[in-house]
PyMOL Python script that loads the backbone (N, CA, C, O; Angstrom):
from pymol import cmd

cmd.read_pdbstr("""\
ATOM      1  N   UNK A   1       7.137 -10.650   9.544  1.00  0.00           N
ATOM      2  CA  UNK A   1       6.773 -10.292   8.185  1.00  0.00           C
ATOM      3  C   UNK A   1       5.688  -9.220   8.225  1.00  0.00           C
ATOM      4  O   UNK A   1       4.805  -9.356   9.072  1.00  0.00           O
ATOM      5  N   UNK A   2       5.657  -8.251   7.467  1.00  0.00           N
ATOM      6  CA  UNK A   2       4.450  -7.134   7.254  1.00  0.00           C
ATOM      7  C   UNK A   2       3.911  -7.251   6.093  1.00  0.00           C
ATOM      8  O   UNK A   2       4.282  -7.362   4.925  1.00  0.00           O
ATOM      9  N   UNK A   3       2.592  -7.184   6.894  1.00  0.00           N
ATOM     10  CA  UNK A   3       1.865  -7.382   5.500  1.00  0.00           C
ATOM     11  C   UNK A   3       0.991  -5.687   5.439  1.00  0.00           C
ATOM     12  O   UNK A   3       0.520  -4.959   6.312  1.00  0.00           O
ATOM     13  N   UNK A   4       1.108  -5.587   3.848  1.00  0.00           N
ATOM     14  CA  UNK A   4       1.114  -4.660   3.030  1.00  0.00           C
ATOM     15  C   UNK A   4      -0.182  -4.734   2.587  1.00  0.00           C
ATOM     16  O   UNK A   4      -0.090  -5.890   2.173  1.00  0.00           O
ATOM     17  N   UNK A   5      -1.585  -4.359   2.281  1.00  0.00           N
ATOM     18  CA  UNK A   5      -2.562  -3.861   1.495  1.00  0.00           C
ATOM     19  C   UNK A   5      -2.419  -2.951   1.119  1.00  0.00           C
ATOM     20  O   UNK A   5      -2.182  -1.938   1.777  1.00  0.00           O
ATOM     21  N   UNK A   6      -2.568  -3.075  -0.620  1.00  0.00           N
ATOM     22  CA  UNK A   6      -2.808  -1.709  -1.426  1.00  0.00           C
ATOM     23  C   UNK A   6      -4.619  -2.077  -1.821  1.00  0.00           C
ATOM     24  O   UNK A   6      -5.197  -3.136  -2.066  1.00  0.00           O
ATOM     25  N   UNK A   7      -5.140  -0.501  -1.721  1.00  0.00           N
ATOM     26  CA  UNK A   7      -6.238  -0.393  -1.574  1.00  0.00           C
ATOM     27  C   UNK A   7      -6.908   0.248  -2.604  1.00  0.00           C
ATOM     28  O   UNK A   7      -7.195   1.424  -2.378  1.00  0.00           O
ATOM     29  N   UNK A   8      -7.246  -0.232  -3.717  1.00  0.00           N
ATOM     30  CA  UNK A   8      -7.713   0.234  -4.902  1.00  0.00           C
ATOM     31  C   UNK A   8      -9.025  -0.594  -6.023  1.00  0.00           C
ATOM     32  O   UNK A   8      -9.661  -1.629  -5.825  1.00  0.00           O
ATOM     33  N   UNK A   9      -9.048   0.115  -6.886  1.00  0.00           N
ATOM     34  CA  UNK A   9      -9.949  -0.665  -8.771  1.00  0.00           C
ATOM     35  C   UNK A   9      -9.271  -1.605  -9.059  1.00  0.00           C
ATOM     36  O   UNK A   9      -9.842  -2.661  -9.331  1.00  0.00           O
ATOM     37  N   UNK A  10      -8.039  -1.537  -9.088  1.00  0.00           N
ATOM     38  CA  UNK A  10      -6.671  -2.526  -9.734  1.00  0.00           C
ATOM     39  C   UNK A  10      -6.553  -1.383 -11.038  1.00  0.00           C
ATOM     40  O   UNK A  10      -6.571  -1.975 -12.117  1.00  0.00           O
ATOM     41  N   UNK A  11      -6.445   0.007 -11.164  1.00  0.00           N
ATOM     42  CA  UNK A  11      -6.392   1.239 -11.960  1.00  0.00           C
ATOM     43  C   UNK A  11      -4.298   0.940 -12.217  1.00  0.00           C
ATOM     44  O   UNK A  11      -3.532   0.114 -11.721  1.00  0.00           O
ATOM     45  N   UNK A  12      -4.117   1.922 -13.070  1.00  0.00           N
ATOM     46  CA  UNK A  12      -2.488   1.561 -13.176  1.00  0.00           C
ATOM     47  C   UNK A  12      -1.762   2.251 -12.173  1.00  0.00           C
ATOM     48  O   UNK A  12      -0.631   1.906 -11.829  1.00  0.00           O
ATOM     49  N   UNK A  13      -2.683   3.705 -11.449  1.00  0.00           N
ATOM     50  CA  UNK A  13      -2.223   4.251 -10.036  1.00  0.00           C
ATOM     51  C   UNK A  13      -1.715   3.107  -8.851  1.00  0.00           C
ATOM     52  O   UNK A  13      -0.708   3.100  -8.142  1.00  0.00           O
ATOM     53  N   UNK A  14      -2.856   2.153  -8.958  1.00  0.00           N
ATOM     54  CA  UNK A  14      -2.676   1.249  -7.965  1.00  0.00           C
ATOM     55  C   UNK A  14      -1.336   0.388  -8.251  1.00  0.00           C
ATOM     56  O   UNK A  14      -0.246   0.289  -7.687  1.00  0.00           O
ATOM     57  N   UNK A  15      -1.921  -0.176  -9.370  1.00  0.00           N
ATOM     58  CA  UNK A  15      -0.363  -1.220  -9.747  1.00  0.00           C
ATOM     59  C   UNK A  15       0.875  -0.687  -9.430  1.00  0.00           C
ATOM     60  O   UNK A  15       1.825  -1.235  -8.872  1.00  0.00           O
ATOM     61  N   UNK A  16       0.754   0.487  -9.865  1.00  0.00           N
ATOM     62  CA  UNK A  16       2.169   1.129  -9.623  1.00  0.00           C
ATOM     63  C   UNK A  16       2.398   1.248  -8.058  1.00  0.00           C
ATOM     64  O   UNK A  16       3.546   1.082  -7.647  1.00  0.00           O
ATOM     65  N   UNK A  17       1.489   1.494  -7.256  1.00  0.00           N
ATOM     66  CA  UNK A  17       1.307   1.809  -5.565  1.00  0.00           C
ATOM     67  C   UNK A  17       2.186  -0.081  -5.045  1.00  0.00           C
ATOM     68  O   UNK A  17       3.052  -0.342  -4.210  1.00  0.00           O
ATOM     69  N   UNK A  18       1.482  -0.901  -5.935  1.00  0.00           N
ATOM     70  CA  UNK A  18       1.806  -1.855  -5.372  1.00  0.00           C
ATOM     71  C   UNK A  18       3.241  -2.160  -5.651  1.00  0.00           C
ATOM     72  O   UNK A  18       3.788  -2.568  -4.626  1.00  0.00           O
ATOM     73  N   UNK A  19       4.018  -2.108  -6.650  1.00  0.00           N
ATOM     74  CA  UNK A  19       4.959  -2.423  -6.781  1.00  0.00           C
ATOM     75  C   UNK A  19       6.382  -1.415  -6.196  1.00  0.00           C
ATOM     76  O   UNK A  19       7.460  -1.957  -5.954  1.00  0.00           O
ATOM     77  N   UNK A  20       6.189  -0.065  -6.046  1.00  0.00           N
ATOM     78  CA  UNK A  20       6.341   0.956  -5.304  1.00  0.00           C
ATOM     79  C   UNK A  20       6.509  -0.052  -3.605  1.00  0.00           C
ATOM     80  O   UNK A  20       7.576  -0.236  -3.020  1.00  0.00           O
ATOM     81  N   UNK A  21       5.459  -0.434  -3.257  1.00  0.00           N
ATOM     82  CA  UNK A  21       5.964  -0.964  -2.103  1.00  0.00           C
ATOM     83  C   UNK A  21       6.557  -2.309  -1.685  1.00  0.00           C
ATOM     84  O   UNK A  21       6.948  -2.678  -0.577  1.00  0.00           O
ATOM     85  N   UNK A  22       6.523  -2.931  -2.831  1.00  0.00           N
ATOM     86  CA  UNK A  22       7.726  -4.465  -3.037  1.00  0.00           C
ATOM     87  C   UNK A  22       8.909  -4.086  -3.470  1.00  0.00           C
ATOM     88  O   UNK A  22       9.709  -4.932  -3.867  1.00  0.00           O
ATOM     89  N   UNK A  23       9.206  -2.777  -3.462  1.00  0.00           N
ATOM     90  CA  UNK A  23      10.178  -2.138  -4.128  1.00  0.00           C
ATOM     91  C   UNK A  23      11.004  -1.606  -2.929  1.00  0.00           C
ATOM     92  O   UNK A  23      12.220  -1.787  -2.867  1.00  0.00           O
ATOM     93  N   UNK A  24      10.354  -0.993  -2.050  1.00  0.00           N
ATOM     94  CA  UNK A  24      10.646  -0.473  -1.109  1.00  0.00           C
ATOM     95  C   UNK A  24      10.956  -1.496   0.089  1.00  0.00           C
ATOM     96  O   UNK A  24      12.030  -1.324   0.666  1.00  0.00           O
ATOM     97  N   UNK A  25      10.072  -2.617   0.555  1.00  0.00           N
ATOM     98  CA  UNK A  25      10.239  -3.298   0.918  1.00  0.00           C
ATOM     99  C   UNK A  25      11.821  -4.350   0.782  1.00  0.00           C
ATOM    100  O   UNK A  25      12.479  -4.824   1.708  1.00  0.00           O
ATOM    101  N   UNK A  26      11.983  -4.420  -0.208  1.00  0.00           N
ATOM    102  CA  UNK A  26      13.320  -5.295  -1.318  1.00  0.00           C
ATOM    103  C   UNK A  26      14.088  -4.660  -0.604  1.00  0.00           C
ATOM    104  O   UNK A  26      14.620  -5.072   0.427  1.00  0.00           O
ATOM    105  N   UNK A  27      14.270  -3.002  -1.380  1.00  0.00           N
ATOM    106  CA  UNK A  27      15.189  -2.316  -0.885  1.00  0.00           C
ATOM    107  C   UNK A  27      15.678  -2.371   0.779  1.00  0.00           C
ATOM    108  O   UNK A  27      16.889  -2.410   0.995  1.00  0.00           O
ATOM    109  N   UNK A  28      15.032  -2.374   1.565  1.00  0.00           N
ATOM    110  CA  UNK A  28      15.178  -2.251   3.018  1.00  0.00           C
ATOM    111  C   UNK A  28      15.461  -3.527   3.644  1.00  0.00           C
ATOM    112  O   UNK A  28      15.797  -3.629   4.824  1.00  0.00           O
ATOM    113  N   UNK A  29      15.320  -4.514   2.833  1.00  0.00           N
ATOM    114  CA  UNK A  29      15.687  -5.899   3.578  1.00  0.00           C
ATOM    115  C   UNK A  29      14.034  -6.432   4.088  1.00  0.00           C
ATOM    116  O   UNK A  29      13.808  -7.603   4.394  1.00  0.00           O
ATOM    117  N   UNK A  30      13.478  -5.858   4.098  1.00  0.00           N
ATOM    118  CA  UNK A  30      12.194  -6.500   5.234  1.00  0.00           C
ATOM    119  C   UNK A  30      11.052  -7.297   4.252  1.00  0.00           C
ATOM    120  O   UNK A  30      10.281  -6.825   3.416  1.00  0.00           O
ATOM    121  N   UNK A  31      11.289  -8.868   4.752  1.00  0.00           N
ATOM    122  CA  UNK A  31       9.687  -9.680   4.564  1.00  0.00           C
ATOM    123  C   UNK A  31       8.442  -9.039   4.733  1.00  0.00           C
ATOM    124  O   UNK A  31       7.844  -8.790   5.779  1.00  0.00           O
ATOM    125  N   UNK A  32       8.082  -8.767   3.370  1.00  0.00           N
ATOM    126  CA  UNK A  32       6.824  -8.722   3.232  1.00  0.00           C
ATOM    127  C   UNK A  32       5.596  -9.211   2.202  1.00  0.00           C
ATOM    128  O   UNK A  32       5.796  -9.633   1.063  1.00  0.00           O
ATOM    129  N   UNK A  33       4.244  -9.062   2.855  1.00  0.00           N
ATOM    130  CA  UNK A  33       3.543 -10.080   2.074  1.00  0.00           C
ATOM    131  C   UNK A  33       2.385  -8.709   1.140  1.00  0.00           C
ATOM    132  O   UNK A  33       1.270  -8.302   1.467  1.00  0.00           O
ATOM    133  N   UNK A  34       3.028  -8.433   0.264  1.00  0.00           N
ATOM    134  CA  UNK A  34       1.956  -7.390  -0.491  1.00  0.00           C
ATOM    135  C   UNK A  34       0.944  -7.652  -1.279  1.00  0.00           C
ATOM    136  O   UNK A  34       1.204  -8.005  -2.429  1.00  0.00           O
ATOM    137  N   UNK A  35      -0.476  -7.538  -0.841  1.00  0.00           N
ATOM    138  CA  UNK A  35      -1.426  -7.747  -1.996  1.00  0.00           C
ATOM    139  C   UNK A  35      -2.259  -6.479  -2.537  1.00  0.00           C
ATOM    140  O   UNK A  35      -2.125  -5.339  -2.092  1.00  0.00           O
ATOM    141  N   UNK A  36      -3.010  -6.800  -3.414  1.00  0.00           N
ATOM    142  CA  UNK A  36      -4.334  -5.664  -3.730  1.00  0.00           C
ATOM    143  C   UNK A  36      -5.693  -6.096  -3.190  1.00  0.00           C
ATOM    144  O   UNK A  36      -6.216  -7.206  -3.078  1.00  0.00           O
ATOM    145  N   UNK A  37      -6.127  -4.768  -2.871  1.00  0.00           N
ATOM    146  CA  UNK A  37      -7.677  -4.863  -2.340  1.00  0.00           C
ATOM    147  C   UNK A  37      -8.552  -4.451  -3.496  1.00  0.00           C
ATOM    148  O   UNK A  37      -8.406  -3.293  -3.887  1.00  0.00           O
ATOM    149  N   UNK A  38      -9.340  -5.128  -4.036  1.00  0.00           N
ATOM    150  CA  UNK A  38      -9.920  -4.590  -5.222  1.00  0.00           C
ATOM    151  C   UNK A  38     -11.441  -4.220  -4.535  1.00  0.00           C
ATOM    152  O   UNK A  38     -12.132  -3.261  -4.880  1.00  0.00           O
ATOM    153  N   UNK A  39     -11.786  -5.196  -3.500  1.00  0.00           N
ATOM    154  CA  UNK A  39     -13.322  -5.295  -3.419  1.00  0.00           C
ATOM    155  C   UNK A  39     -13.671  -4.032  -2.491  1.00  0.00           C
ATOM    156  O   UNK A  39     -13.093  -3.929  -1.409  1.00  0.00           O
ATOM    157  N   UNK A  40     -14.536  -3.143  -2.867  1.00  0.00           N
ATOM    158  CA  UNK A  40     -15.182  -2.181  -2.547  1.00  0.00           C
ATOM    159  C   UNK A  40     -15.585  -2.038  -1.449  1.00  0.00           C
ATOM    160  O   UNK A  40     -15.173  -1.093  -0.776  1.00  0.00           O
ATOM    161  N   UNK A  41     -16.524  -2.952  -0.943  1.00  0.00           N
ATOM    162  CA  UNK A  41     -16.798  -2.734   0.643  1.00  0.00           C
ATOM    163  C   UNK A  41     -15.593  -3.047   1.326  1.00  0.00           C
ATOM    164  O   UNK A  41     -15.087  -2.078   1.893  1.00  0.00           O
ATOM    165  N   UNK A  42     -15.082  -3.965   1.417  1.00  0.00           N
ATOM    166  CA  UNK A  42     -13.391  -3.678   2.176  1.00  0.00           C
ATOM    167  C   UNK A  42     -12.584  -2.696   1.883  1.00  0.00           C
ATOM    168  O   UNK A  42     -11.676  -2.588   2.707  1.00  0.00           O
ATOM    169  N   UNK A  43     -12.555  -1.842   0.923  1.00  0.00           N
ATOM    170  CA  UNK A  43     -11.864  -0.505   0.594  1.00  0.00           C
ATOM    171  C   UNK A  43     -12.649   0.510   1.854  1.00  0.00           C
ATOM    172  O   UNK A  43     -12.183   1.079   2.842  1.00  0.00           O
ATOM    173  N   UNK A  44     -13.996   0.426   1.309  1.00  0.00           N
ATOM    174  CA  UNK A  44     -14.736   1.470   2.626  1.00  0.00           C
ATOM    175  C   UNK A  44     -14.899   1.377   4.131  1.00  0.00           C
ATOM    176  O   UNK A  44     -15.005   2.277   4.964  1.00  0.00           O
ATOM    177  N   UNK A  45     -14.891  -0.491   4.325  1.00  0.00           N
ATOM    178  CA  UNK A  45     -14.587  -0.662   5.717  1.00  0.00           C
ATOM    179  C   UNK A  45     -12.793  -0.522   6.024  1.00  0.00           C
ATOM    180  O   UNK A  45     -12.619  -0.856   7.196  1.00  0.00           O
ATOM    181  N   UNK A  46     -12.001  -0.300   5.634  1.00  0.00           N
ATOM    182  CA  UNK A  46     -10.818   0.023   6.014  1.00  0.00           C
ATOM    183  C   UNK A  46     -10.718   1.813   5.960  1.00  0.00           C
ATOM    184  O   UNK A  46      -9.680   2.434   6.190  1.00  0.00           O
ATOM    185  N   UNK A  47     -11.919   2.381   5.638  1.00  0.00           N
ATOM    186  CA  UNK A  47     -12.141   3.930   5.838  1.00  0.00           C
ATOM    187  C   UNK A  47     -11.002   4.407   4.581  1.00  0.00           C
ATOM    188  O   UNK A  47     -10.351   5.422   4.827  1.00  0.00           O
ATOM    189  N   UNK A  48     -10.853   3.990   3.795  1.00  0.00           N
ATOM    190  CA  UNK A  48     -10.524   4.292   2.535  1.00  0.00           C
ATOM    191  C   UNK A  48     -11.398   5.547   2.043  1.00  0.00           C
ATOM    192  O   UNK A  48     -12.619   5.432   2.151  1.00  0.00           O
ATOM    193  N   UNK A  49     -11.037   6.370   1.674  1.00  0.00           N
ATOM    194  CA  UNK A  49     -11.740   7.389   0.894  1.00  0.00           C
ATOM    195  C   UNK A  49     -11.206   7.761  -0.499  1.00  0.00           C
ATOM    196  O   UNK A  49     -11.809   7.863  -1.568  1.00  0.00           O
ATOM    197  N   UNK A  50     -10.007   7.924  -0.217  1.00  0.00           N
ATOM    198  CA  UNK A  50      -9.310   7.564  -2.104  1.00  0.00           C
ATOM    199  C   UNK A  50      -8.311   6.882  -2.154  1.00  0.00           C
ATOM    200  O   UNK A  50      -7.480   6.802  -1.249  1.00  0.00           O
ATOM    201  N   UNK A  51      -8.271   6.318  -3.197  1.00  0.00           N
ATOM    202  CA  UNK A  51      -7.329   5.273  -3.716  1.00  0.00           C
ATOM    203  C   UNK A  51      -6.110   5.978  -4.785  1.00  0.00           C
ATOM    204  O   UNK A  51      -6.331   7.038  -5.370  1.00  0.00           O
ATOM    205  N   UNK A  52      -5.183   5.435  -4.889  1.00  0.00           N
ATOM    206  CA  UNK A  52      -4.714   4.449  -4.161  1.00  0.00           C
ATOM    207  C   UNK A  52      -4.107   4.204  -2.952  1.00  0.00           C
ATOM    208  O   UNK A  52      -2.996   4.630  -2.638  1.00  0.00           O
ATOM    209  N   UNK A  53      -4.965   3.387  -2.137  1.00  0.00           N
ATOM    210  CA  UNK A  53      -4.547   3.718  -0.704  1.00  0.00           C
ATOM    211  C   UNK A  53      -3.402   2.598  -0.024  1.00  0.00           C
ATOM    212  O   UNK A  53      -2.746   1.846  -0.745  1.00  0.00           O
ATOM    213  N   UNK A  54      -3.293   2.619   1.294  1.00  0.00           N
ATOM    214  CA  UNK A  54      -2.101   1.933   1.779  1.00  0.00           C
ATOM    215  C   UNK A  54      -2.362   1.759   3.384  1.00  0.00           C
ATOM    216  O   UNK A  54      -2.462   2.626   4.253  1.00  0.00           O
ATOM    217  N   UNK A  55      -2.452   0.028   3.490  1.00  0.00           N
ATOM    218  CA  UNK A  55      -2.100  -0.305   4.690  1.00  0.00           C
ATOM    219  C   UNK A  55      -1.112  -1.307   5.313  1.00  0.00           C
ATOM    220  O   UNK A  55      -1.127  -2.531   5.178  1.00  0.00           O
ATOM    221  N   UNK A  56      -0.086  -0.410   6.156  1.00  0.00           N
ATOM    222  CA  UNK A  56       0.815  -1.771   6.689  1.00  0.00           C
ATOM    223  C   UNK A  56       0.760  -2.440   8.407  1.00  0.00           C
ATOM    224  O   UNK A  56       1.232  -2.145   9.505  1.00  0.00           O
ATOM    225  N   UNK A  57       0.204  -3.105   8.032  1.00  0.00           N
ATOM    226  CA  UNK A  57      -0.004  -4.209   9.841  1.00  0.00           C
ATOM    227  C   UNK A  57      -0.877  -3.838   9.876  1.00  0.00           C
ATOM    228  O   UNK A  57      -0.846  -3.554  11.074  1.00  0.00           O
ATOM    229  N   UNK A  58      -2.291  -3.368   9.411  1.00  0.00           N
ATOM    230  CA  UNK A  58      -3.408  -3.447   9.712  1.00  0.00           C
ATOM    231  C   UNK A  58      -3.697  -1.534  10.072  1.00  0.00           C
ATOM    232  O   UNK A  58      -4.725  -1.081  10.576  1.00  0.00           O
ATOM    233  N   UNK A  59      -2.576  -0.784   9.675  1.00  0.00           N
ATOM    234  CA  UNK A  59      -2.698   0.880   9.940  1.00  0.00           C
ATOM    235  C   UNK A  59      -2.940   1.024   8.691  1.00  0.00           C
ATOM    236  O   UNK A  59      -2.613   0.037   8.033  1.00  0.00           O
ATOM    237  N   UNK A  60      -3.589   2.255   7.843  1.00  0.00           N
ATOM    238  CA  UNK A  60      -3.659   2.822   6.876  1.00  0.00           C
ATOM    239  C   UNK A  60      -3.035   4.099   7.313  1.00  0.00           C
ATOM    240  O   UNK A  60      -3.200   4.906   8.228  1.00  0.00           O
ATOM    241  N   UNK A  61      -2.068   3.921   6.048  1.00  0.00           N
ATOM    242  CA  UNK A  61      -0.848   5.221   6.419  1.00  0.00           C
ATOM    243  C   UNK A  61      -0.627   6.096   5.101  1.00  0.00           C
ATOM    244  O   UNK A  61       0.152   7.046   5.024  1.00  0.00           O
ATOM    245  N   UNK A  62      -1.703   5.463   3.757  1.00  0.00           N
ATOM    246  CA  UNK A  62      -1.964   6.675   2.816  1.00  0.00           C
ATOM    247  C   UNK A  62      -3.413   6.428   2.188  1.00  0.00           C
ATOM    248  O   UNK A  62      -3.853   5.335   1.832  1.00  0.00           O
ATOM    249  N   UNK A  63      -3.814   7.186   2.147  1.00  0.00           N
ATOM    250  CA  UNK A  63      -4.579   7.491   0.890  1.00  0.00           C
ATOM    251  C   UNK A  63      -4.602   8.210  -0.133  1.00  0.00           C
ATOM    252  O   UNK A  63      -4.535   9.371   0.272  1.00  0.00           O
ATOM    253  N   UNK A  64      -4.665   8.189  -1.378  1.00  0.00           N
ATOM    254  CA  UNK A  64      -4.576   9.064  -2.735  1.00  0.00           C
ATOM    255  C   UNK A  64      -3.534   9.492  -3.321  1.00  0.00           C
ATOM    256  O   UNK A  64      -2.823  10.328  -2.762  1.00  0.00           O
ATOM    257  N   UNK A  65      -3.264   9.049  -4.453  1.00  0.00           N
ATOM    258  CA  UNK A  65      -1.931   9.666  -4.729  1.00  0.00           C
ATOM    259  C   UNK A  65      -0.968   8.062  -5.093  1.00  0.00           C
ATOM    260  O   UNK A  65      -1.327   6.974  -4.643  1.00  0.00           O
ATOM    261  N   UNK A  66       0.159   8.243  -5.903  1.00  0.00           N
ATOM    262  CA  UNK A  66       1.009   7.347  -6.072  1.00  0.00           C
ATOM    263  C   UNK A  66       2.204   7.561  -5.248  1.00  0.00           C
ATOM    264  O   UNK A  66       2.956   8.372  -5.789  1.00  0.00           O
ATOM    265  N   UNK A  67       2.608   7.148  -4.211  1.00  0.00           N
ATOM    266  CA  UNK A  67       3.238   7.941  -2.704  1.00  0.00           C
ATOM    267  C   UNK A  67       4.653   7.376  -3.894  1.00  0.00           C
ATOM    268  O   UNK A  67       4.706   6.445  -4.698  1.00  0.00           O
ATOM    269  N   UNK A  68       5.823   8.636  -3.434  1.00  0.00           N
ATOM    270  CA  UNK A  68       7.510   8.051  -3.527  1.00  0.00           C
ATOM    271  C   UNK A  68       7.735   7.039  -3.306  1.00  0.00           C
ATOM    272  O   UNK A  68       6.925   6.475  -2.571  1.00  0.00           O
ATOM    273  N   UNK A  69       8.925   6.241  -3.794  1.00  0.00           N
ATOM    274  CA  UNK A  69       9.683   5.454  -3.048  1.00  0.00           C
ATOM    275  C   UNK A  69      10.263   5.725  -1.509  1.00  0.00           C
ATOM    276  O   UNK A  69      10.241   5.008  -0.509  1.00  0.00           O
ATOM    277  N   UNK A  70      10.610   6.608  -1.663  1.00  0.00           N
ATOM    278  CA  UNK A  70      11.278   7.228  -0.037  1.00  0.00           C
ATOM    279  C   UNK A  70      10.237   7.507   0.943  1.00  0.00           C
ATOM    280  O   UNK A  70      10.618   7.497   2.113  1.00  0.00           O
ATOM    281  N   UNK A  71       8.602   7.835   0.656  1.00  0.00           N
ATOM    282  CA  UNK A  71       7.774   7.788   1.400  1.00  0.00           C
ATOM    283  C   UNK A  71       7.150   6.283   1.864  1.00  0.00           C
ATOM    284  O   UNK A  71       6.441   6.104   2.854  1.00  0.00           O
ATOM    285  N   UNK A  72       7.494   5.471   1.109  1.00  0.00           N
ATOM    286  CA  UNK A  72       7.202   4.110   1.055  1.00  0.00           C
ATOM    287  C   UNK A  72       8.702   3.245   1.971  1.00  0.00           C
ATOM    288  O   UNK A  72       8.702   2.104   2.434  1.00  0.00           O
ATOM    289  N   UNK A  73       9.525   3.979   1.984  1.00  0.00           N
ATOM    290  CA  UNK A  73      10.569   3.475   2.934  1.00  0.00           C
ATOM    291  C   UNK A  73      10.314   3.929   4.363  1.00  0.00           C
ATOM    292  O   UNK A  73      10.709   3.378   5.391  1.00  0.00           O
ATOM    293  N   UNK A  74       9.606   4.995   4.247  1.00  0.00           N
ATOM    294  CA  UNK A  74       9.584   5.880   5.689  1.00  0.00           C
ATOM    295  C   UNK A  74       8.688   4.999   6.334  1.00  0.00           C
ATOM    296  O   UNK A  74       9.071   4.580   7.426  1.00  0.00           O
ATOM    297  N   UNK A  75       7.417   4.556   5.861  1.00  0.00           N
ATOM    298  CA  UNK A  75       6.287   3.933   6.193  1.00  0.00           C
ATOM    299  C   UNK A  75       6.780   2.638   6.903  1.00  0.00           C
ATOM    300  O   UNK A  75       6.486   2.315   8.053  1.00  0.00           O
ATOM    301  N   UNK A  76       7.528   1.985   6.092  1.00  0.00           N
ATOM    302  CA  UNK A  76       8.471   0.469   5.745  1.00  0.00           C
ATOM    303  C   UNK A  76       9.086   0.506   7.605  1.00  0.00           C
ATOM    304  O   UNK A  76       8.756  -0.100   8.624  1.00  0.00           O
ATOM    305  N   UNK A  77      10.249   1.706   7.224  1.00  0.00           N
ATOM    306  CA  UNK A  77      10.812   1.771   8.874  1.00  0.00           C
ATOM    307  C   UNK A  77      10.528   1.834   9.732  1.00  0.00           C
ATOM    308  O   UNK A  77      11.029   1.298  10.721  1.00  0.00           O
ATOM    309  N   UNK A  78       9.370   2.698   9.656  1.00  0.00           N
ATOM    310  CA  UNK A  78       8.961   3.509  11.137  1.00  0.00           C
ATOM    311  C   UNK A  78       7.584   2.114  12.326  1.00  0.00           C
ATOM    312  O   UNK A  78       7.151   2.462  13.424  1.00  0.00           O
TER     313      UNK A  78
END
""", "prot")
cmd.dss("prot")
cmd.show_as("cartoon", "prot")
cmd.util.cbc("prot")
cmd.orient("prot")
């Protein structure tokens, strides 16, 4: 199973980031456990610099921006 952190305020950028990747996830077949990071010092200790950000298995593989679906599959596969 992969687990998913979205890294944000809980802003509607984020919401959307999060569901964007239960979306993507669905789509591809693959268990995953997606939550939100709201709390601030864990945004900055995961070296977050803008939100809405993205980590899967413990990599951060975006920051800023509401990423595609298809960029959210690429992430998903690779």
């Amino acid at each position: 199973m992969k687990e998913i952190i979205v890294y944000g305020s809980g802003c509607a950028n984020c919401d959307k980031t999060e569901q964007i990747m239960k979306a993507a996830a669905e789509k591809l077949g693959i268990e995953a456990n997606v939550r939100k990071e709201t709390d601030y010092a864990k945004i900055a200790m995961a070296g977050v610099v803008r939100t809405p950000a993205v980590a899967i298995d413990g990599k951060l593989v975006h920051s800023g921006g509401v990423p595609d679906l298809e960029k959210a599959e690429a992430w998903l596969a690779g």
